[in-house]
C-alpha positions as CSV (number, residue, x, y, z in Angstrom):
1,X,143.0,-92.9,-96.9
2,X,146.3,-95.1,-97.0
3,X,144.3,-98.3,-97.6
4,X,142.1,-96.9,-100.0
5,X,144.7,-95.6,-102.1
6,X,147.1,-98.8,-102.1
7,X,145.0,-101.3,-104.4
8,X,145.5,-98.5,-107.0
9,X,149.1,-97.6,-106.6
10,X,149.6,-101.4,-107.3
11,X,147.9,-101.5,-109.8
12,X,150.0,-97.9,-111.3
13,X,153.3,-99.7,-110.6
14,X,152.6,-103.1,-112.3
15,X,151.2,-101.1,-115.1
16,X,154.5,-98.7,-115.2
17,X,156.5,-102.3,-114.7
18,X,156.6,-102.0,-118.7
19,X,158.9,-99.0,-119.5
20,X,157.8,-98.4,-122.8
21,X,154.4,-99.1,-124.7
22,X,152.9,-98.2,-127.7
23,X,150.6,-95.3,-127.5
24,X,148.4,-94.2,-131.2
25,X,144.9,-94.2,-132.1
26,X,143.2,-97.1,-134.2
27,X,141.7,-96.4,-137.3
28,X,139.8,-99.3,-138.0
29,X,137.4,-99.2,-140.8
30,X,133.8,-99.4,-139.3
31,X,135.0,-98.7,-135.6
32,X,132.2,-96.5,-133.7
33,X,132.7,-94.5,-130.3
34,X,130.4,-92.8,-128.6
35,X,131.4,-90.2,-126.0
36,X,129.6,-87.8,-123.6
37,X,131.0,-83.9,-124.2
38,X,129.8,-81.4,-121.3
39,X,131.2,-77.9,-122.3
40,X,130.8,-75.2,-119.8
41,X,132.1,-72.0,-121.2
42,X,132.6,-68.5,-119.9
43,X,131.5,-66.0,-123.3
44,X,132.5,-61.8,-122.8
45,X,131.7,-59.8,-125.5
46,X,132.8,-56.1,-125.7
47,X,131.2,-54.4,-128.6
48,X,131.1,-50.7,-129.1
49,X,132.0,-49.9,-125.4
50,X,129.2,-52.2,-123.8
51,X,130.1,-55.5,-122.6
52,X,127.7,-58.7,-121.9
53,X,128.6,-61.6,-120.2
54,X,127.0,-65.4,-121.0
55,X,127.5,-68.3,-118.6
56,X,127.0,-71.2,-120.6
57,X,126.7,-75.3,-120.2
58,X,125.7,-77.6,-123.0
59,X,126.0,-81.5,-123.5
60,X,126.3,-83.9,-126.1
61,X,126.6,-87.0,-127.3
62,X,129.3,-87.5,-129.6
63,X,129.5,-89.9,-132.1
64,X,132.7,-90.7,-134.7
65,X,131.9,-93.4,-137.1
66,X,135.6,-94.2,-139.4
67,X,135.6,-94.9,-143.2
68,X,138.1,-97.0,-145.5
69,X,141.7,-95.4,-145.4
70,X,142.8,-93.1,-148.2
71,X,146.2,-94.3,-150.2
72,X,147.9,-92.0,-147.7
73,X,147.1,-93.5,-144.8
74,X,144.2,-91.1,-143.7
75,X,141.0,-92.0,-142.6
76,X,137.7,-89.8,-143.3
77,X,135.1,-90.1,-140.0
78,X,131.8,-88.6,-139.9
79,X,131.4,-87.1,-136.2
80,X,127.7,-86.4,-134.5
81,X,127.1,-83.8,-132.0
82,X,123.8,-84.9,-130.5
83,X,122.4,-81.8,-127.7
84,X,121.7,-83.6,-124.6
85,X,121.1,-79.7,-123.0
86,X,121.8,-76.4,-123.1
87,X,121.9,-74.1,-120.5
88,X,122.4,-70.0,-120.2
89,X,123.0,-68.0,-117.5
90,X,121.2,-71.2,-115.8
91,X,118.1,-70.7,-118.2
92,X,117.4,-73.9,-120.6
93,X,117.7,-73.3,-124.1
94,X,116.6,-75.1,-127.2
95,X,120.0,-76.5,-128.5
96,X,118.5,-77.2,-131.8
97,X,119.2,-80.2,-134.1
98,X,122.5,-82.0,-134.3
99,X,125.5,-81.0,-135.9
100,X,127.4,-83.0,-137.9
101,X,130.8,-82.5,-139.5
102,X,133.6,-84.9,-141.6
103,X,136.9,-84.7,-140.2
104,X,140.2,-86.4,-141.6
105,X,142.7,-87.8,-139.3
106,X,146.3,-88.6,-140.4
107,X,147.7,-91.5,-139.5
108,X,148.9,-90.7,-136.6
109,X,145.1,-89.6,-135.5
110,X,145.8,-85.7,-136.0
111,X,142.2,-84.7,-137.1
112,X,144.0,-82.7,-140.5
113,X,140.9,-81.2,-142.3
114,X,137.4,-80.4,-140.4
115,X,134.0,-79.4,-142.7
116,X,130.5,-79.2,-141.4
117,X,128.4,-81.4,-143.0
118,X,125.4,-80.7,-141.7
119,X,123.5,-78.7,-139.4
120,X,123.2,-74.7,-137.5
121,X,124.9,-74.2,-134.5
122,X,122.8,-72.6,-132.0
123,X,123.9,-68.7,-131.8
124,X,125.4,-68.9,-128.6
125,X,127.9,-71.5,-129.1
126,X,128.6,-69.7,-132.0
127,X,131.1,-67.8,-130.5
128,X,132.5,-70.9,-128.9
129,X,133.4,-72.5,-132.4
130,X,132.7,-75.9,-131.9
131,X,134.4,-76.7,-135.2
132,X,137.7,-75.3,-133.9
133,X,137.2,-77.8,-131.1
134,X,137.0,-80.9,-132.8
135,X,140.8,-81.4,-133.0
136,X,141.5,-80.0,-129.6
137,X,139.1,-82.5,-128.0
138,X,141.5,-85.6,-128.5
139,X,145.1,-85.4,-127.5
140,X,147.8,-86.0,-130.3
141,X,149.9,-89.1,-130.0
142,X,153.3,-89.9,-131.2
143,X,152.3,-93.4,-133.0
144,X,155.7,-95.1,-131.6
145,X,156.4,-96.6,-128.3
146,X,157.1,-94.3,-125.4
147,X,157.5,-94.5,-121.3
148,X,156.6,-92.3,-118.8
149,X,158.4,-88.6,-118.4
150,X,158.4,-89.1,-122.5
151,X,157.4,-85.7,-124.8
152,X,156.6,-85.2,-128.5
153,X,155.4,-81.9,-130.4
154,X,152.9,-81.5,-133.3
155,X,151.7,-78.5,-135.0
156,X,148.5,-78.5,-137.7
157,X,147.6,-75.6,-140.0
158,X,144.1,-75.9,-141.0
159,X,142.6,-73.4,-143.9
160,X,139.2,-73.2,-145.9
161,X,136.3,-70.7,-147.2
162,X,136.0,-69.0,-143.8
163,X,139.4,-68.0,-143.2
164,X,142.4,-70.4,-140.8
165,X,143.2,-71.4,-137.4
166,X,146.4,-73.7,-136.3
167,X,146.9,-75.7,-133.3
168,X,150.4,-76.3,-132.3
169,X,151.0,-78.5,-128.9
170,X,153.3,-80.5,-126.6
171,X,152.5,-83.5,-124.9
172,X,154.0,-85.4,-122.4
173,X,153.4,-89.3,-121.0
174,X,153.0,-88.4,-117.2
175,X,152.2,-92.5,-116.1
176,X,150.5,-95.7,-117.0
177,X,147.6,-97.6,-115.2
178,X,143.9,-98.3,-115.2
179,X,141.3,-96.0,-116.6
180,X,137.5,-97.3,-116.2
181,X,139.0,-101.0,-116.1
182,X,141.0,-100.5,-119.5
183,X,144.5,-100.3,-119.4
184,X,145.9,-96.6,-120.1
185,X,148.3,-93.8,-120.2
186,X,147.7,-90.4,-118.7
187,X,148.9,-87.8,-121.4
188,X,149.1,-83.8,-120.3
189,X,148.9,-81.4,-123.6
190,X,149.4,-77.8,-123.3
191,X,148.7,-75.6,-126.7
192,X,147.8,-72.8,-128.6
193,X,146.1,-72.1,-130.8
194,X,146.1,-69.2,-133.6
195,X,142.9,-68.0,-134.9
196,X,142.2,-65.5,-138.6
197,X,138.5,-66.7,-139.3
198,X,135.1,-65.3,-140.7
199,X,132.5,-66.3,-138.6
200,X,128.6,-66.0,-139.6
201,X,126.4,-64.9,-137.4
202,X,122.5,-64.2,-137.6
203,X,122.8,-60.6,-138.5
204,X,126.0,-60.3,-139.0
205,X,129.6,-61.4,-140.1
206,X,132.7,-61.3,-137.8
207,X,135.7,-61.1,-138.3
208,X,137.8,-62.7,-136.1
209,X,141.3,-62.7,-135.1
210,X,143.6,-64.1,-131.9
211,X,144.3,-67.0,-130.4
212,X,143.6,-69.4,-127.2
213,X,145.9,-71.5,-125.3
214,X,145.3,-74.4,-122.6
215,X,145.9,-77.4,-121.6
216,X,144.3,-81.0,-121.4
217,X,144.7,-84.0,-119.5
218,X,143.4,-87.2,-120.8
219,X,143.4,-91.1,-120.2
220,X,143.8,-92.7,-123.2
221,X,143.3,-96.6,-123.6
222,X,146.3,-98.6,-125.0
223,X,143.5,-100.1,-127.4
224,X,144.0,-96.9,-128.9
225,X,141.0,-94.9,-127.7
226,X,140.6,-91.9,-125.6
227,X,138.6,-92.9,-122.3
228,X,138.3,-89.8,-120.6
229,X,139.7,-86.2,-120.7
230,X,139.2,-82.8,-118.9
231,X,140.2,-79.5,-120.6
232,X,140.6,-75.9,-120.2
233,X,141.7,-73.3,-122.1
234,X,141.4,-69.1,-122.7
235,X,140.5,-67.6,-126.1
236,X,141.0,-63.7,-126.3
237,X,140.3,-62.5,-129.9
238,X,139.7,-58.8,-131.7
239,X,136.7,-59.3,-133.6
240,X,135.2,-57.0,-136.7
241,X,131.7,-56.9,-137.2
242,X,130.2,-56.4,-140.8
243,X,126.6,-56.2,-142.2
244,X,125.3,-59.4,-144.2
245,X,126.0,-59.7,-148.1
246,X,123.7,-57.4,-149.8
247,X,122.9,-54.8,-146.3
248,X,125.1,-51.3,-147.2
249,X,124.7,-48.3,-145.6
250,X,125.9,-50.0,-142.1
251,X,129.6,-49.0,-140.7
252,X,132.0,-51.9,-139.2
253,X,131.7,-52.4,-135.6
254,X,135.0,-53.2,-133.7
255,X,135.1,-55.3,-130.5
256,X,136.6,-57.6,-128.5
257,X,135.6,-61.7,-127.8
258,X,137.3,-63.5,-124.2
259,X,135.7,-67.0,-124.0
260,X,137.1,-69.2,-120.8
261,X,135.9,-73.2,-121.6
262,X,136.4,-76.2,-119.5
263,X,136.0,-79.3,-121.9
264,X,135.3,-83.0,-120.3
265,X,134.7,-86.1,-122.5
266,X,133.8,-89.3,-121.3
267,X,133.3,-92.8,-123.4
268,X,130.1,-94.2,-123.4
269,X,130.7,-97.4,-126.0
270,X,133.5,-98.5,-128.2
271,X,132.0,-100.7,-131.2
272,X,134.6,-102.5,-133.4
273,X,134.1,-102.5,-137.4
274,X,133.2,-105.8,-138.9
């Protein structure tokens, strides 16, 4: 166990022999990466004193292809969730096509603005809210040069037609070394994550307010790419059921929405612009 363990420990000490490096995303016009996403996600839902539970695992392939900067240093990218699978309760599911969405990342590569472009979400990853996820799924970075045992905060209010959610975390550069041959820094992020949405459902709209916290840790290439990251978090919310636009005669229905995820991302390819 000693021996096997020593080829990378050199390797961790002549990568930590640099006490400081330079640790933010590139934003390179044209650049293309291609990650795999496995989310496996743990779904109660309480409505009207009966409670369900859904056990649920879907994959996909995730693909964010980045556009000219703005005059403010922003960068629009057009992100592809391609279903590899979709499992529930350990029954397949059709996933149904992909889903597509535009995000904006500041400068510092803090996705600012999220929209869905195009696509449905199958039902039950509704209550998941992939959209929420998108910014959660890569950790933010300070965009300066840090060293191991170094911290930074960021917070990011997002609002549009369905409602608002915020995401406010803490990050801290645990070590340096080799992830998948590429130079990189481990980076732990705790957060949480405030949630006031409208969410629409197939016979229904829900109202939905609380809020999830967890916490992620992620290799991140010193190219300025993430390489790999595992994630879990715990999202407890009250949620308001409504009839569709146009249905009256139907009464609200109150209930109650705990979803337990565990979030890995993997990179498949890493495609420079021209």
């Amino acid at each position: 166990m000693r021996r096997a363990a020593l080829p990378f420990l050199l390797v961790l000490l002549s990568a930590c022999g640099t006490d400081r490096v330079p640790l933010s995303y590139r934003l390179d016009p044209g650049l293309r990466l291609e990650h795999r996403l496995t989310l496996r996600a743990s779904v109660v839902r309480t409505l009207a004193g009966e409670t369900r539970d859904q056990d649920v695992l879907a994959t996909f392939r995730a693909t964010q292809d980045l556009g000219e900067p703005a005059e403010d240093g922003s960068v629009e990218a057009a992100i592809s969730l391609v279903p590899e699978g979709l499992e529930v309760n350990g029954q397949p599911v059709d996933i149904g096509p992909a889903q597509e969405y535009t995000v904006r990342l500041a400068p510092d590569g803090r996705v600012v603005a999220v929209q869905v472009a195009a696509g449905e979400e199958t039902e039950v990853l509704e209550s998941v809210g992939i959209e929420r996820l998108l910014p959660r799924l890569r950790p933010v970075l300070p965009g300066r040069p840090v060293g191991p045992g170094d911290s930074w905060r960021s917070e990011t209010h997002f609002t549009d037609e369905q409602g608002r959610f915020a995401l406010s975390s803490r990050s801290r550069l645990v070590q340096l070394g080799v992830a998948d041959g590429r130079e990189a820094a481990l980076v732990r992020t705790t957060y949480e994550s405030p949630v006031d949405r409208n969410e629409v459902f197939a016979n229904a709209v829900a109202q939905v307010r609380g809020s999830d916290v967890g916490a992620q840790e992620a290799w991140f290439a010193l190219d300025g790419y993430l390489v790999r990251a595992v994630g879990d978090s715990v999202g407890n919310y009250r949620v308001t059921f409504t009839p569709p636009a146009g249905e009256e005669g139907l009464a609200a229905v109150r209930g109650a929405l705990r979803v337990r995820l565990h979030l890995e991302m993997q990179l498949l390819s890493a495609t420079p612009g021209a």
